[in-house]
N, C-alpha and C positions, 0 to 999 in steps of 0.2 A: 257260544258259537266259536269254533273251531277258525282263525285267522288262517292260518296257516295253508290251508284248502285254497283259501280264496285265491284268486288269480289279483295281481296289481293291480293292474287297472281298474277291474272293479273296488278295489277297494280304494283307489283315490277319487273316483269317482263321486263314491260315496262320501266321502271326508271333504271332498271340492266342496260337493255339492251343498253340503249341508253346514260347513263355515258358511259358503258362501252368503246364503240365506241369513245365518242369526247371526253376521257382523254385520251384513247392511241393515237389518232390523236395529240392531243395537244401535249402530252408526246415524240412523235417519234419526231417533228419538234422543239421541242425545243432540242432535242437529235444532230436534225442533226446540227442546230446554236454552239452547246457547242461542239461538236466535229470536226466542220467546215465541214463536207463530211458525205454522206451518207454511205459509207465503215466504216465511225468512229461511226457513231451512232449504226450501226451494230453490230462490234464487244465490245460496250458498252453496249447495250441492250440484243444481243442474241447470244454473247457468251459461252463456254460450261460452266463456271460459274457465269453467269448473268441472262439465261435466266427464272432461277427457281425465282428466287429475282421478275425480273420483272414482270414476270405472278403471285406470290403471293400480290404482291403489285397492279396491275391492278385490280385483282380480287376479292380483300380484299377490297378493297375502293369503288369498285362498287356493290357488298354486304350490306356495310354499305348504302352508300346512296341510293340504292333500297328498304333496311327496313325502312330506319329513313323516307324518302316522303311515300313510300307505306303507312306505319303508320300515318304520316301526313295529307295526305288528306284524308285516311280510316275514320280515329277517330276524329282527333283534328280540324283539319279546319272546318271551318260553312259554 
């Protein structure tokens, strides 16, 4: 697949999207190991003062790593 064609946004989009997904996947099971139970990971992660932390924090990381690749292969890769 040809990067270079792609328009940015589509392609941060694409990078957003799909960190997004498999660090909260990763994020919640490593959640439930350190809490031992799923109830524990729960009220660790989406708590009524946790759950703004962890959507800043999901969302912020998948941010970054959607501009820094979308700019990557936009610009810099050959």
């Amino acid at each position: 697949m040809d990067y270079k064609q792609e328009s940015f946004i589509r392609l941060f989009v694409r990078f957003f999207l799909v960190f997004l997904v498999l660090f909260t996947i990763f994020k919640l099971a490593i959640g439930i190991f350190q809490a031992g139970s799923i109830e524990g990971m729960i009220d660790a992660n989406f708590g009524e003062e946790h759950i703004g932390k962890f959507l800043k924090v999901q969302f912020s990381l998948s941010l970054f790593y959607g501009l820094f690749m979308a700019g990557y292969y936009k610009f810099i890769k050959k």
